[in-house]
N, C-alpha and C positions, 0 to 999 in steps of 0.2 A: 126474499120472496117478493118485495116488493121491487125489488130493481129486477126483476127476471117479467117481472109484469107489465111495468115502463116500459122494455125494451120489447116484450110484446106487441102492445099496445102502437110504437113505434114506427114498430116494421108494419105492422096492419097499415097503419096509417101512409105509409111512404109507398107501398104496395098497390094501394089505391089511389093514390096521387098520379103515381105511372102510367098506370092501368087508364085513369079516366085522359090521360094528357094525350095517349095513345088513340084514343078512340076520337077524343076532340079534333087529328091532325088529321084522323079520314071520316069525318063525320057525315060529310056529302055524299060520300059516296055507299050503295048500294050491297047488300050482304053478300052477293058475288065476288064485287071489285073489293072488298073491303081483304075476303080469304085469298084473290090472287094478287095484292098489295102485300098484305102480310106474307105470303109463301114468298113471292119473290124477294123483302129481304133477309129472307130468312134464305133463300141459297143463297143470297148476295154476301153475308155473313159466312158462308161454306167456301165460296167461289174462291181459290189462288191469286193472288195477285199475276198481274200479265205486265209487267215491267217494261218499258221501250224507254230508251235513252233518247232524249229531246234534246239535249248541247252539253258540249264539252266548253271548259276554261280555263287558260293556262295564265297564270299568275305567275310574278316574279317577288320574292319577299326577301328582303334584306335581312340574313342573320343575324350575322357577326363581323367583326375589326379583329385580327389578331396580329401580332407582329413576329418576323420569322429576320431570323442570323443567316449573309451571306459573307464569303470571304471572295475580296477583287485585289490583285495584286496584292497578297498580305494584308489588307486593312478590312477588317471587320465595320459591318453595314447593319443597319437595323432599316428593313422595308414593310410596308403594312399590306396586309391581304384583306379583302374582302370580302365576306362570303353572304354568296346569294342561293335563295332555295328555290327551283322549279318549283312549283306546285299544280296539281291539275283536278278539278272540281268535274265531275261529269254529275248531270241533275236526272233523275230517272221521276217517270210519270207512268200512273198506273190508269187507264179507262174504267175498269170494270166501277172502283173503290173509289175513284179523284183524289188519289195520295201520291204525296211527291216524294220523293227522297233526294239525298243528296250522298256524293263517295268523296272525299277529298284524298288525294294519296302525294307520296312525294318523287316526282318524277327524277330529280336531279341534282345535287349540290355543286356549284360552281365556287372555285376560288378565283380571285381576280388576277393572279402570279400563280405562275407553276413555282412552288416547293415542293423542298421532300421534307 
């Protein structure tokens, strides 16, 4: 009973805290401007994000070293390969929202030796 009361008591209080933090940030303004401030972000909150890609970036990242068996005139070789990973970042920006996002994907693996 008594923690169901707290918790109450809590939420009332944090409720009001909100609520007056809200009114503090448009307090200047006017009972008109106040309901088309609040309207507008409340579609701003409904509105889809509008995505447009601002740059792309192509990175080169060092995997791996591994070693690969060749045979040259009968004598077996030990040659090392290096592998490199394309990488490419394109950064996306949203107007409506000012959220950015970012995609990293992996364009390519390069070995430094053709093996099989």
């Amino acid at each position: 009973m008594k923690l169901k009361l707290v918790l109450l008591m809590s939420f009332a209080i944090a409720c009001a805290v909100s609520m007056s933090t809200v009114e503090a940030k448009h307090a200047d303004l006017d009972e008109e401007s106040k309901i088309t401030v609040y309207e507008k972000e409340r579609q701003l909150n409904k509105t889809p994000h509008n995505w447009k890609k601002t740059s792309s970036q192509f990175e080169m990242v060092h995997a791996d070293t591994h070693e690969y068996t060749v045979w040259h005139n009968f004598i077996k070789k030990t040659r090392k390969c290096d592998i490199t990973h394309r990488m490419k970042t394109d950064v996306w920006y949203c107007e409506f929202h000012n959220h950015t996002k970012s995609e990293t994907s992996l364009e390519e693996t390069i070995h430094s030796n053709r093996h099989s």
